[in-house]
Structure formats: structure tokens, C-alpha cells
C-alpha positions as CSV (number, residue, x, y, z in Angstrom):
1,X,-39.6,-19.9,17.3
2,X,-36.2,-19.3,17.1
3,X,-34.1,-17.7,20.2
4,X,-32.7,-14.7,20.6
5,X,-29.3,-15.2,20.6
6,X,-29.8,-17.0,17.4
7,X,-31.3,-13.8,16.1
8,X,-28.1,-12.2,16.9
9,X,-25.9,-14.5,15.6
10,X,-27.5,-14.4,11.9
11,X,-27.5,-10.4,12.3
12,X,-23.9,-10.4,13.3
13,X,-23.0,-12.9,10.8
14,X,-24.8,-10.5,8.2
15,X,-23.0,-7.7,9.2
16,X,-19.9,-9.5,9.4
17,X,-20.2,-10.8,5.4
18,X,-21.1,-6.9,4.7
19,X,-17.9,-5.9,6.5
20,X,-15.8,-8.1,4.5
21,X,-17.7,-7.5,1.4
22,X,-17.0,-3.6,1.6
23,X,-13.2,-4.4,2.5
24,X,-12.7,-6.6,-0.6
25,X,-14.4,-4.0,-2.6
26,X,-12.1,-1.0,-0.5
27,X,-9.2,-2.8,-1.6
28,X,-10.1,-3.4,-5.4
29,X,-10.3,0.3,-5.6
30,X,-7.5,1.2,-4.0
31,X,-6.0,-1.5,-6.1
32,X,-7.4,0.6,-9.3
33,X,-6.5,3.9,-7.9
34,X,-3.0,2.8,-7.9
35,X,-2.7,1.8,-11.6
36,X,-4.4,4.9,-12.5
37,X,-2.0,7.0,-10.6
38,X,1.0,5.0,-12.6
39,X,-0.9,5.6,-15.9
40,X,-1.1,9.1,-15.0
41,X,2.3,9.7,-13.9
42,X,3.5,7.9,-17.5
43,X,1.8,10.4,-19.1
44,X,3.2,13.3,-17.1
45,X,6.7,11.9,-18.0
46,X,5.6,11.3,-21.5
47,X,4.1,14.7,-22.1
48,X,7.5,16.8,-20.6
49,X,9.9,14.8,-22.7
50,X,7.7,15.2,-25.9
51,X,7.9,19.0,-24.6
52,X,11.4,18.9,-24.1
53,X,12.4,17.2,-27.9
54,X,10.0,19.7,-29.9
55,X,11.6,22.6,-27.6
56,X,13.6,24.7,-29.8
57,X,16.8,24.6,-27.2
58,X,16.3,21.5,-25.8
59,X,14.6,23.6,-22.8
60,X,11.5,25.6,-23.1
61,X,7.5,25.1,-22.3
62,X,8.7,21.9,-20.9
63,X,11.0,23.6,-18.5
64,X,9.0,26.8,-17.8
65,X,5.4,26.0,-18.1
66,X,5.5,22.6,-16.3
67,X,5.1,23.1,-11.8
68,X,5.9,19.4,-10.4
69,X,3.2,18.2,-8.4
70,X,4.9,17.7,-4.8
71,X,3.6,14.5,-4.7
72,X,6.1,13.7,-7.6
73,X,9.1,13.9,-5.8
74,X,7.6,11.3,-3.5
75,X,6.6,8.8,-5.8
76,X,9.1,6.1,-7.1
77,X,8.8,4.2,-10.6
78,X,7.7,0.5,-9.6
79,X,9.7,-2.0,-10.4
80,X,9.6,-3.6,-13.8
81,X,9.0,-7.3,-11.8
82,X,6.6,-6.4,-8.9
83,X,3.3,-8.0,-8.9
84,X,0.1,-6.0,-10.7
85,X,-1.8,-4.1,-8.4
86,X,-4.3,-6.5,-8.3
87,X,-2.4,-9.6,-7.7
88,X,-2.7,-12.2,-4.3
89,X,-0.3,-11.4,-1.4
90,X,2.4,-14.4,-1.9
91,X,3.5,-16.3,1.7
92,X,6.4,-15.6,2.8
93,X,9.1,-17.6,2.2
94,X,13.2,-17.1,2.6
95,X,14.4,-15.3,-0.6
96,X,11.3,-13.9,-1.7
97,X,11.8,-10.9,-2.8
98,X,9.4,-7.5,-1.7
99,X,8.9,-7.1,-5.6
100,X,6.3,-9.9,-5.3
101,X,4.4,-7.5,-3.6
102,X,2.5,-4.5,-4.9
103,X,4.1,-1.3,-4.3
104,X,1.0,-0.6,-1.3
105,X,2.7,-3.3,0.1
106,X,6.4,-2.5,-0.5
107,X,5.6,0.6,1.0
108,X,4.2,-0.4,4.4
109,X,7.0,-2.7,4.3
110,X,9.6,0.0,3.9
111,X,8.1,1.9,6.9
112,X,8.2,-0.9,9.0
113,X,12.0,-2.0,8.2
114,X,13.5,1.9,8.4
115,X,11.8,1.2,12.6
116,X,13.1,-2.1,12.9
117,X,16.6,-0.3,11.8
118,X,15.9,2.5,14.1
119,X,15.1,0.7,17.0
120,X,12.3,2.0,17.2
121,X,8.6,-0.4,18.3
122,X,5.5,-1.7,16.3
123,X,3.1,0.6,14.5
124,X,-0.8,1.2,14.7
125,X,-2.6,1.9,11.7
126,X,-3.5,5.3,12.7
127,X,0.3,6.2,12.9
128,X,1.3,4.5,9.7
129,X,-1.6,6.5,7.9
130,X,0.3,9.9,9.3
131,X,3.3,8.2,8.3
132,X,1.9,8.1,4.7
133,X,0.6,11.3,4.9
134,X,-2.7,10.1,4.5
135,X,-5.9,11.7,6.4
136,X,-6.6,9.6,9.6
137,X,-9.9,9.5,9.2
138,X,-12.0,5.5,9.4
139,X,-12.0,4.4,5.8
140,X,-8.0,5.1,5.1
141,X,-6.9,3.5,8.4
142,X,-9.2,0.0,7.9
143,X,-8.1,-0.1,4.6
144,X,-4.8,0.2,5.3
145,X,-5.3,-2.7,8.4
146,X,-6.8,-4.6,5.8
147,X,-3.6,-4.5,4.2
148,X,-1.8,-4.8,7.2
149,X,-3.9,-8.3,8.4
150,X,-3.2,-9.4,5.3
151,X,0.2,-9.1,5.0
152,X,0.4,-10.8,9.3
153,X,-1.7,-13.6,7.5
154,X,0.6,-14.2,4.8
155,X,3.5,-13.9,7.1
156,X,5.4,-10.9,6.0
157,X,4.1,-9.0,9.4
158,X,3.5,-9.7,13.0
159,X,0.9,-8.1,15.7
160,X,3.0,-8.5,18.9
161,X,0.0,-6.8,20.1
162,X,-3.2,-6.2,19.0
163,X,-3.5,-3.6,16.1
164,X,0.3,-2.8,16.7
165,X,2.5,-3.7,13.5
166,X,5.9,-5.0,12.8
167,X,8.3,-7.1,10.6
168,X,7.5,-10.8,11.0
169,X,10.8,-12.6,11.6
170,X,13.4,-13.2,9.6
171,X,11.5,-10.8,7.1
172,X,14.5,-8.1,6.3
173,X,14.6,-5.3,4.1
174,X,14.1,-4.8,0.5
175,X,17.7,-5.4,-1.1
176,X,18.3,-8.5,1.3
177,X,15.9,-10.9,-0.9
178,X,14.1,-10.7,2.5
């Protein structure tokens, strides 16, 4: 008859496998959900300067009929050499550049560089979700300290304390060739 504890321990271990099963899956979507916001974007771009050509003045529908999204202005074109969104989280190593990361990445990086700049201490997940203007609810912040953990394991982060994030050493910012 088996004991108790070992009851536990093959329930926990269960749950454990389910927890990281869910957070793989959590970050192949948001992996997806990126590319499908790039795709979209592309066509945005591609749809106002088709606008723009057939436009009898050079100005016209595209000009007057087209609102930007506000979430344009905040989003950047990746760069033509970062990694696909669904490519490994390289180690760290001198020289390697942020564009071996995803842009997920590059951007918790950014963050995390401007408060090293500033002066200014580690970050929870919690804040850097408000940070990216993301609901604070459970499923955005563990996703995001999925990210996070991974990025401490691969040594581009460190957790001076626990679940508070900052630049691992001699990680510096994104024009340095870190």
C-alpha cells in the first residue's frame, strides 16, 4: 500500500507536468499571436500605400478614410535579423546582440535597461505587465514570468530577489552589442 506522502508527491508531480504543459502551450500562442499581429500590421501598411498610389493627388481615401489604431504608434518594425517568434532563447554571451531575441523579449529587455539607466530597482511581473499596458490579471503576468525565468535562465536577467527582475551583469542595452 503505498503512503501518503507518496500519494502527494505523484499528485504534485502531476500537477507540476500540467503547469509546465499549459506554460509551453501559453507561450507558443503568444509566440503566434505575435506573428499574426506583424502579418496584420503588413497589411495595414500595405493597404494605405496601395491607397495612397491609386489616390488621384497622391492623398485621398488613404489620408481621410484611414483612423490609426493607437496601438500603431507604439508598435516598432522588427528588425530584419531578430530571431522568429518561435525560436530558443540563445545564452548570453559578450557581443550578442538583443536581435537574437524575439521582439517579446527585446521588449522586456528595453524596460529593464531604461531602470537600470534611471537608477531606478528590479521589477515584478505584475509591474512590468502595467508597464506594458497589459491587464494584470493571472494568465498575462505568468506568462510574462515565464518569459522572464527564462530569460534569468539563459542569463540575460537576474532575480536579486525572488520574483523581482533586473539586467543580469554585464548585459547592457540594445545598441551596445550587449
Amino acid at each position: 500500500m503505498p503512503s501518503v506522502v507518496g500519494l502527494l508527491e505523484q499528485h504534485e508531480l502531476a500537477a507540476r507536468r500540467r503547469v509546465d504543459g499549459l506554460r509551453e502551450e501559453a507561450d507558443r500562442i503568444q509566440a503566434e499571436l505575435a506573428a499574426a499581429e506583424l502579418e496584420w500590421q503588413e497589411w495595414v501598411i500595405a493597404r494605405r500605400r496601395v491607397g495612397t498610389v491609386l489616390a488621384p493627388d497622391g492623398g485621398g481615401p488613404a489620408d481621410t478614410e484611414i483612423t490609426p489604431d493607437p496601438q500603431d504608434a507604439d508598435m516598432k518594425p522588427a528588425p530584419r535579423e531578430a530571431a522568429k517568434p518561435k525560436s530558443q532563447v540563445p545564452v548570453w554571451r559578450q557581443g550578442l546582440a538583443w536581435s537574437a531575441l524575439s521582439v517579446d523579449y527585446q521588449r522586456i529587455l528595453k524596460v529593464l535597461a531604461d531602470r537600470v539607466r534611471l537608477h531606478q530597482g528590479p521589477l515584478t511581473c505584475q509591474e512590468m505587465a502595467a508597464v506594458f499596458g497589459m491587464d494584470v490579471v493571472p494568465a498575462r503576468v505568468e506568462a510574462l514570468r515565464s518569459k522572464m525565468k527564462r530569460l534569468v535562465a539563459r542569463g540575460w536577467l537576474a532575480e536579486p530577489a525572488p520574483g523581482r527582475f533586473t539586467l543580469a551583469a554585464g548585459v547592457s542595452g540594445p545598441g551596445a552589442g550587449s
